[in-house]
DOLUM-936762 format. One record per residue: y, x, z of N, C-alpha, C, O, CB in turn; residue in three letters. Coordinates in steps of 0.02 Angstrom, whole numbers, padded with zeros to 5 digits, always signed. Last residue first. Glycine has a CB too. Example, Ala and Ser with C-alpha at 12.3 -4.5 7.8 and 13.67 -1.06 7.14 Angstrom:
-00112+00642+00354-00053+00684+00357+00002+00645+00394+00057+00670+00402-00030+00704+00286SER/-00284+00660+00390-00225+00615+00390-00165+00660+00390-00166+00712+00423-00224+00565+00452ALA/
//
This chain:
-00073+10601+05842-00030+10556+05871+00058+10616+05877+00110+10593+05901-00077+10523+05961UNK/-00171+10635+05765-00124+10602+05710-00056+10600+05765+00001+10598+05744-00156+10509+05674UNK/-00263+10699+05845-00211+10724+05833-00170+10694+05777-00135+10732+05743-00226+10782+05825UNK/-00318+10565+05917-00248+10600+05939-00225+10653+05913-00172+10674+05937-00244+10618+06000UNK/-00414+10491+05863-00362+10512+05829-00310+10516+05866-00260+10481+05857-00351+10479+05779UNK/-00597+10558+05865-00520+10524+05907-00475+10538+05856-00484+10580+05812-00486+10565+05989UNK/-00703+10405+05816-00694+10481+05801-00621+10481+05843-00590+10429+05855-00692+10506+05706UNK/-00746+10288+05768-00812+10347+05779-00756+10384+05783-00755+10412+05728-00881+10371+05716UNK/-00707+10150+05845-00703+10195+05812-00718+10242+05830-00714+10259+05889-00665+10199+05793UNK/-00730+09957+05812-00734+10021+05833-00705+10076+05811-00672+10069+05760-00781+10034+05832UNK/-00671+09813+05857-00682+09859+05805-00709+09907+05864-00712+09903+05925-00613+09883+05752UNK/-00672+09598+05835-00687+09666+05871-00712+09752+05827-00754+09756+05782-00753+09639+05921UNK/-00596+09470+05828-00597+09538+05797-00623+09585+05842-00588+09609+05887-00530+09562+05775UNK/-00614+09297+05805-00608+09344+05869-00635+09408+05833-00692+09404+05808-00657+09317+05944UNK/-00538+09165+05761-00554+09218+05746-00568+09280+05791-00518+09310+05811-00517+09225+05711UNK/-00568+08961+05789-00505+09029+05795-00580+09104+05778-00641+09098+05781-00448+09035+05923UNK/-00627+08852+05797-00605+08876+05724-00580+08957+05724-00574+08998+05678-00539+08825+05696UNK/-00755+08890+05900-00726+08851+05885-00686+08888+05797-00709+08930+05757-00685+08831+05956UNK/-00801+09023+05941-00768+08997+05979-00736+08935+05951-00683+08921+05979-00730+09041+06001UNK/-00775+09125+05807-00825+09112+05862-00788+09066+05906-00728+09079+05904-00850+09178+05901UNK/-00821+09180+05640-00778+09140+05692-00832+09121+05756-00892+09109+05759-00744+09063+05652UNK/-00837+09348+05593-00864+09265+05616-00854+09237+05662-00870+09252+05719-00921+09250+05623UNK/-00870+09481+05502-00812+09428+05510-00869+09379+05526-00921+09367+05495-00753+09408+05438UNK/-00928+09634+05482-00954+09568+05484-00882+09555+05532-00853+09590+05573-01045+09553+05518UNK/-00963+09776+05391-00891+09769+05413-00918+09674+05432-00929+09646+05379-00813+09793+05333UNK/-01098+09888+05443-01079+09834+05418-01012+09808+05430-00996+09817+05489-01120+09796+05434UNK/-01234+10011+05425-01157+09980+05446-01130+09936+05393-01132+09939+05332-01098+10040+05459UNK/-01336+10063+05361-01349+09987+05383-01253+09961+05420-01227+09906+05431-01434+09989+05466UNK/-01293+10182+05324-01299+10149+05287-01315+10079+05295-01309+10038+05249-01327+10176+05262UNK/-01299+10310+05403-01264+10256+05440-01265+10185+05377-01232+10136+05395-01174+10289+05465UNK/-01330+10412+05314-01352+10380+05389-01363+10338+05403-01418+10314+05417-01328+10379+05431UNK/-01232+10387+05215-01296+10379+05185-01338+10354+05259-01368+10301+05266-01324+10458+05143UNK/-01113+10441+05296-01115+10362+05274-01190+10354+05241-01206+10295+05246-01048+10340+05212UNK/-01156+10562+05335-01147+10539+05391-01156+10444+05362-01187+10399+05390-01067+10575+05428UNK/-01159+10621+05219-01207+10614+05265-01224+10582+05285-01281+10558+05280-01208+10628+05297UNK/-01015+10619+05177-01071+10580+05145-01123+10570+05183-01141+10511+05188-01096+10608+05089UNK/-00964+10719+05288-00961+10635+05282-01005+10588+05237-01026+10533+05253-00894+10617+05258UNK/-01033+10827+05246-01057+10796+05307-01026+10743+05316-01054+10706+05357-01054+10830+05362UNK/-00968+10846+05114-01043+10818+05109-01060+10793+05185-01098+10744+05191-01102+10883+05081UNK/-00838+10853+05135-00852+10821+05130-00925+10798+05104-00937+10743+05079-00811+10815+05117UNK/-00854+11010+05221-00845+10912+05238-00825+10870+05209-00787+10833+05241-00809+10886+05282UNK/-00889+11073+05099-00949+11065+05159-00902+10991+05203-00924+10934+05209-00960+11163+05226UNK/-00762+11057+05018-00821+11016+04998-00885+11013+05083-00912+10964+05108-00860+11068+04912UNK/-00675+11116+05130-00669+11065+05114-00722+11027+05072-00730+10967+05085-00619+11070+05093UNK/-00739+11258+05106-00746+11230+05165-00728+11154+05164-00766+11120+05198-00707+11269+05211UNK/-00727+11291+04983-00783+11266+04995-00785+11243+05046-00829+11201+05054-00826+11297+04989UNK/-00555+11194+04935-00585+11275+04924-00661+11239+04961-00663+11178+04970-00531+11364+04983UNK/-00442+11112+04824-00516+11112+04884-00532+11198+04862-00527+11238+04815-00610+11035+04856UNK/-00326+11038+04748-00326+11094+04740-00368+11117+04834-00338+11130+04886-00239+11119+04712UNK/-00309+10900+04747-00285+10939+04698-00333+11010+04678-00361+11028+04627-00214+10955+04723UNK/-00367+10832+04865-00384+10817+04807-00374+10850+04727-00404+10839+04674-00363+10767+04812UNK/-00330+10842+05003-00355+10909+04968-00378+10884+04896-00414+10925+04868-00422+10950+05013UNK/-00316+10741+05064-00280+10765+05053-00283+10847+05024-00242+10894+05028-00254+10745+05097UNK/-00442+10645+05078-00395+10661+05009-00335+10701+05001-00302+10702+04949-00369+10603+04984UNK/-00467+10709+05204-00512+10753+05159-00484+10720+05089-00495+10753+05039-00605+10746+05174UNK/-00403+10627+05274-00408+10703+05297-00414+10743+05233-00381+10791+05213-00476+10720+05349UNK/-00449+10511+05249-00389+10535+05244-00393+10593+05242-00381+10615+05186-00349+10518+05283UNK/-00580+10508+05286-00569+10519+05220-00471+10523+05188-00444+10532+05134-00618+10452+05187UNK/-00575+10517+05420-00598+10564+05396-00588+10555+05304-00591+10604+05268-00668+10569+05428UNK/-00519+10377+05449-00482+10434+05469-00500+10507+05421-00457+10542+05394-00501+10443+05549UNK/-00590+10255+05378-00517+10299+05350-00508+10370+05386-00490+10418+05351-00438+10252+05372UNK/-00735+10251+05415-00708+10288+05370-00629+10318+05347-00610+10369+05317-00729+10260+05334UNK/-00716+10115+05468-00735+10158+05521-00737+10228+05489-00739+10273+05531-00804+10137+05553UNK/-00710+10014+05369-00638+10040+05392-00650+10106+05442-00603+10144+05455-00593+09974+05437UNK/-00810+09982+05272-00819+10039+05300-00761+10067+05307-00743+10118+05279-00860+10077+05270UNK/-00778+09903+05143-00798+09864+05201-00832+09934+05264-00882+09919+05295-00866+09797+05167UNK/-00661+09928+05061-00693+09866+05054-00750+09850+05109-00768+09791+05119-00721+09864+04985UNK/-00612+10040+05066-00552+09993+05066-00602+09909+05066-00580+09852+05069-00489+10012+04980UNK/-00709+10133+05135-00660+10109+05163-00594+10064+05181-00556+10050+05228-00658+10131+05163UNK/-00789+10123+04999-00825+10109+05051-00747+10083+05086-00724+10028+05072-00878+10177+05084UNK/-00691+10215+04913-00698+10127+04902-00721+10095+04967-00687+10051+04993-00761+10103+04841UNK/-00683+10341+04989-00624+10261+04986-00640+10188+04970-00622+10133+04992-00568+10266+04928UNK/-00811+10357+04934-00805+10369+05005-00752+10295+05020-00761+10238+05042-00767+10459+05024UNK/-00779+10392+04787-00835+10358+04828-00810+10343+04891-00774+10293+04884-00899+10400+04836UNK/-00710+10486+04827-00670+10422+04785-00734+10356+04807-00731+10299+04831-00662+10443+04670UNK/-00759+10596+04879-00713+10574+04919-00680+10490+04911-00650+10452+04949-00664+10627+04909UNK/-00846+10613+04773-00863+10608+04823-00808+10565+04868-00819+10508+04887-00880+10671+04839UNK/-00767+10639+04643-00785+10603+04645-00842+10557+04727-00864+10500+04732-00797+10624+04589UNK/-00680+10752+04721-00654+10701+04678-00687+10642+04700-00668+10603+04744-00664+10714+04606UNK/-00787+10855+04701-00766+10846+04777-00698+10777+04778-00674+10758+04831-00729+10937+04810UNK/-00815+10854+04583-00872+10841+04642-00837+10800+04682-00844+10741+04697-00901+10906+04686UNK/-00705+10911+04545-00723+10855+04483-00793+10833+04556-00802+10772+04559-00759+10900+04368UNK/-00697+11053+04591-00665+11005+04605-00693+10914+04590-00694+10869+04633-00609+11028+04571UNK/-00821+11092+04523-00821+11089+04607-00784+11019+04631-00802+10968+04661-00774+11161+04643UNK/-00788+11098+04405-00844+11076+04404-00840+11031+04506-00850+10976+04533-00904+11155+04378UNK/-00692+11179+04430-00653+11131+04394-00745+11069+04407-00743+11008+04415-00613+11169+04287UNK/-00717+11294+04572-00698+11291+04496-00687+11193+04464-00671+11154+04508-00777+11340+04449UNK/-00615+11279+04722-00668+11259+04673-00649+11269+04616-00592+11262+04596-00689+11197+04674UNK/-00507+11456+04753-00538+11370+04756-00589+11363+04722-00616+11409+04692-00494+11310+04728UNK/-00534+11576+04854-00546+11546+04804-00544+11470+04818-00565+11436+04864-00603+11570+04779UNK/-00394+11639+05004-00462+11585+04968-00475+11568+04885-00426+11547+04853-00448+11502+04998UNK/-00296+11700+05004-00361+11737+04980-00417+11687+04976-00473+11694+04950-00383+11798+05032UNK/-00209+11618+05051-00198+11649+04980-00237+11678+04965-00234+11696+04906-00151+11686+04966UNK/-00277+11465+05121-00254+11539+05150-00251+11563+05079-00289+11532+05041-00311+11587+05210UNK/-00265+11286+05122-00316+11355+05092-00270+11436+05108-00211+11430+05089-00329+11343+04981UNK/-00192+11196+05254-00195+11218+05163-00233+11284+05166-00227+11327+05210-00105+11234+05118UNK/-00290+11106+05328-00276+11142+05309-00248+11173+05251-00282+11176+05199-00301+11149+05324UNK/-00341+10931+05378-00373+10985+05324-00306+11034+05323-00256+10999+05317-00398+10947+05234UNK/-00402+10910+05546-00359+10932+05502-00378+10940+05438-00437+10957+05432-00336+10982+05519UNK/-00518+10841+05681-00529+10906+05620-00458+10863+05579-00455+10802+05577-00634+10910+05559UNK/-00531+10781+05802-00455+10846+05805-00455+10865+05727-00408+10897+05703-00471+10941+05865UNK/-00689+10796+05814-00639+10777+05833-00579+10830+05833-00575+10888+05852-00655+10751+05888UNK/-00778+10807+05641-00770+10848+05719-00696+10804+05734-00658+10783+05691-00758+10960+05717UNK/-00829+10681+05557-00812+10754+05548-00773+10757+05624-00744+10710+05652-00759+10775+05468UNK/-00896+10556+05614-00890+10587+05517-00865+10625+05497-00859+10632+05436-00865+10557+05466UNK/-01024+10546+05707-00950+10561+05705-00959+10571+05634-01009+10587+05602-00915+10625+05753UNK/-01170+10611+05740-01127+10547+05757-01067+10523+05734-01061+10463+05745-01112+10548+05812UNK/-01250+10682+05618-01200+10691+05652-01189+10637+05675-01197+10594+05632-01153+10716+05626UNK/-01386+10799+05550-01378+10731+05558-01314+10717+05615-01327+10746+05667-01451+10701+05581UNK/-01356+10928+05436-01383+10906+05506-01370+10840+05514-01329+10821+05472-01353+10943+05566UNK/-01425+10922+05294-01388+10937+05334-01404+10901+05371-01445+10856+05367-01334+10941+05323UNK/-01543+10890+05186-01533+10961+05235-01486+10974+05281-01491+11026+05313-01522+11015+05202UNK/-01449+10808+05113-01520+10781+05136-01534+10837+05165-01567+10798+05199-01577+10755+05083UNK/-01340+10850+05032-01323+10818+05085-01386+10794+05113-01374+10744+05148-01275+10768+05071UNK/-01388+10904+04901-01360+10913+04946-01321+10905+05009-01279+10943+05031-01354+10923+04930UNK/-01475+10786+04853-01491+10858+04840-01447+10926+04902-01472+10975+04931-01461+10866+04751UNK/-01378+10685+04848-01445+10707+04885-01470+10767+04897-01482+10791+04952-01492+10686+04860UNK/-01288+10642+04775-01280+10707+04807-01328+10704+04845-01312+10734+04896-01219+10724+04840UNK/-01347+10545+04663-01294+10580+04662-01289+10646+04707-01287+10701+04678-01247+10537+04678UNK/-01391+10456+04777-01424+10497+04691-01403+10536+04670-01442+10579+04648-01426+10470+04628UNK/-01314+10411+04864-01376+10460+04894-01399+10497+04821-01418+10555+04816-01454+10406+04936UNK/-01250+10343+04774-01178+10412+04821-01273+10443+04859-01279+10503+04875-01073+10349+04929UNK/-01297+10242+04756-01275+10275+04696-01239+10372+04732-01219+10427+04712-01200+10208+04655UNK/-01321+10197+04886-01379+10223+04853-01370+10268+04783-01408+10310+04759-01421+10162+04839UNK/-01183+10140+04912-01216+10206+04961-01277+10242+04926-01286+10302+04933-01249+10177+05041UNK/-01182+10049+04824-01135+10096+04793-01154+10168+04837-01148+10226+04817-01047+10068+04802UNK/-01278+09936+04871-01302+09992+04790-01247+10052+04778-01257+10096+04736-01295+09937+04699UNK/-01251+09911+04978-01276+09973+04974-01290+10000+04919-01308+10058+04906-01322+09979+05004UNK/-01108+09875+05047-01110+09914+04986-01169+09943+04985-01164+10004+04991-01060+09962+04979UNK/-01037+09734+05125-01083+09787+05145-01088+09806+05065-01074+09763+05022-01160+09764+05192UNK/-00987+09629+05252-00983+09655+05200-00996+09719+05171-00962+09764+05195-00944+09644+05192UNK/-01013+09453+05304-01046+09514+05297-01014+09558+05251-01008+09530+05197-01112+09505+05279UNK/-00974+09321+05392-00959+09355+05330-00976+09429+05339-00948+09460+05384-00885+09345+05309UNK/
//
């Protein structure tokens, strides 16, 4: 069992191409240890246009993670938690996670029994999460 999105990765390349096709190419889907921060009192936030981006990017992103790109929760946790109220440093990651999933676009969430009837799970994960710990 295969499970895979690419018309929704190709809708998320049309969409922000423009800006996410110049960035650097990354292993990882945002730096190990990375936090989001609350914004400092001299930060501007996004205007309403920004926000409404950085929304629909991130919402993108979840679906991928609730339906077959679990190798996505950490970093898109991170980054809904700025859903209200993003300044620019929070949109720049979240275009290097888009990036990173346009990349990585042949990843695949695959289920298959092996061994007879029983289930054998094997995962990965791109990124550390010790500082959740």
């Amino acid at each position: 069992l295969l499970l895979h999105q690419p018309h929704l990765i190709k809708r998320m390349e049309e969409k922000f191409g423009s800006k996410i096709n110049h960035i650097q190419t990354y292993d990882v889907t945002l730096p190990a240890g990375y936090t989001t921060v609350k914004p400092l009192p001299d930060e501007t936030y996004l205007n309403s246009s920004g926000q409404q981006e950085y929304q629909s990017g991130v919402g993108m992103a979840l679906y991928l993670v609730n339906h077959s790109r679990p190798d996505l929760e950490n970093a898109n946790r991170e980054l809904s938690k700025q859903m209200i109220k993003a300044v620019v440093g929070h949109l720049k990651h979240m275009y290097r996670l888009l990036k990173f999933i346009v990349d990585t676009e042949e990843a695949k969430f695959k289920l298959k029994p092996m061994r007879g009837n029983h289930w054998v799970m094997r995962g990965m994960c791109d990124t550390s999460f010790d500082s959740d710990l």
